[in-house]
C-alpha positions in Angstrom: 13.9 -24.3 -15.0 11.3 -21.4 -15.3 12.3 -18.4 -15.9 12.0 -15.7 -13.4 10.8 -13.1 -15.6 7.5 -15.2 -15.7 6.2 -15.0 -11.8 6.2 -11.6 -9.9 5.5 -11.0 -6.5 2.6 -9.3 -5.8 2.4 -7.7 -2.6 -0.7 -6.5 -0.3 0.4 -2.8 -0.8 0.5 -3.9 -4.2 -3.3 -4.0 -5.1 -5.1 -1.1 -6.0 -8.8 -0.5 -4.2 -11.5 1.8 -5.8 -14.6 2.8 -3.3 -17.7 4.4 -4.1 -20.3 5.1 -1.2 -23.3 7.4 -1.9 -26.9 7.4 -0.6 -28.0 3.9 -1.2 -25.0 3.2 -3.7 -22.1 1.3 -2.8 -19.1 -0.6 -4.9 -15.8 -1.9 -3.5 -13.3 -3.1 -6.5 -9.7 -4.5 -5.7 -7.8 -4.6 -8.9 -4.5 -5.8 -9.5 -1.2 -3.9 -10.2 -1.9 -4.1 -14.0 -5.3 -3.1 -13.8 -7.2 -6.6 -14.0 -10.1 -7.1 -11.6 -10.1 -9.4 -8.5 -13.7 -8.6 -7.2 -16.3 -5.6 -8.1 -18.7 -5.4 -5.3 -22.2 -3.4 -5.4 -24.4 -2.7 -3.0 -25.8 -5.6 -1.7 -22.9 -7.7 -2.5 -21.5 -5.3 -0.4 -23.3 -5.5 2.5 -23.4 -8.8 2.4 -19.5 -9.1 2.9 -19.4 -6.9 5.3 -22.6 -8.5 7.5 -20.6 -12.2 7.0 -18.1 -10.9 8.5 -15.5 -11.5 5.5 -15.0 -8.1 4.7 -13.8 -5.9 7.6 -14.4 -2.2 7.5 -12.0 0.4 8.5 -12.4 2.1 12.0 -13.2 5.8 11.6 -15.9 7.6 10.1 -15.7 8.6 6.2 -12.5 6.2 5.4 -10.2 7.2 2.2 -10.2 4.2 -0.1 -6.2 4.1 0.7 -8.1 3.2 4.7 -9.8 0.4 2.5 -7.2 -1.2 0.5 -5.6 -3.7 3.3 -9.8 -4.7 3.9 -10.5 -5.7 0.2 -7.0 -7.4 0.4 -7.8 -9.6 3.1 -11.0 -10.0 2.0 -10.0 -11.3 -1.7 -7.4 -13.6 0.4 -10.5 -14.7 2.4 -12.0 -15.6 -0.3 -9.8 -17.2 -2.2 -9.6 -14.8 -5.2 -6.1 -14.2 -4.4 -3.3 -15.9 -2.9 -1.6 -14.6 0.0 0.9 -12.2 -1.4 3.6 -13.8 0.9 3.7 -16.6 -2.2 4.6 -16.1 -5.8 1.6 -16.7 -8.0 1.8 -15.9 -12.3 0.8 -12.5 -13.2 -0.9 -12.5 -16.6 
């Protein structure tokens, strides 16, 4: 039997979302609860989620990265960088 103390739920509130938009600079970075990375997006990386369609953006102008978070979520999901936080996957 494993123990419990091993896999945590992580849920989609969980993940903290960091976004940078100036000028011609942009960078969207989901990290987990314990600070590790799931995806650090620049610029055209960016765009380019956000033009396929994968990553959503929030719908009002000048969005707080806290209007982000449940975006970059779905979009890591989407992905498959993450699994959906309704299962219990190992945190490391």
């Amino acid at each position: 039997m494993a123990s419990a103390t091993l896999f945590q739920p992580i849920g989609r509130h969980e993940y903290v979302v960091a976004v940078w938009f100036e000028r011609d600079r942009r960078n969207i970075r989901l990290e987990t609860p314990n600070g590790r990375t799931v995806f650090d997006l620049w610029d055209e990386a960016v765009d380019d989620a956000i033009e396929s369609g994968y990553l959503t953006t929030p719908r009002h102008p000048r969005p707080s990265q806290v209007d982000w978070q449940p975006h970059a979520v779905s979009y890591a999901i989407a992905m498959g960088l993450i699994a959906d936080p309704g299962q219990t996957r190992l945190v490391r």
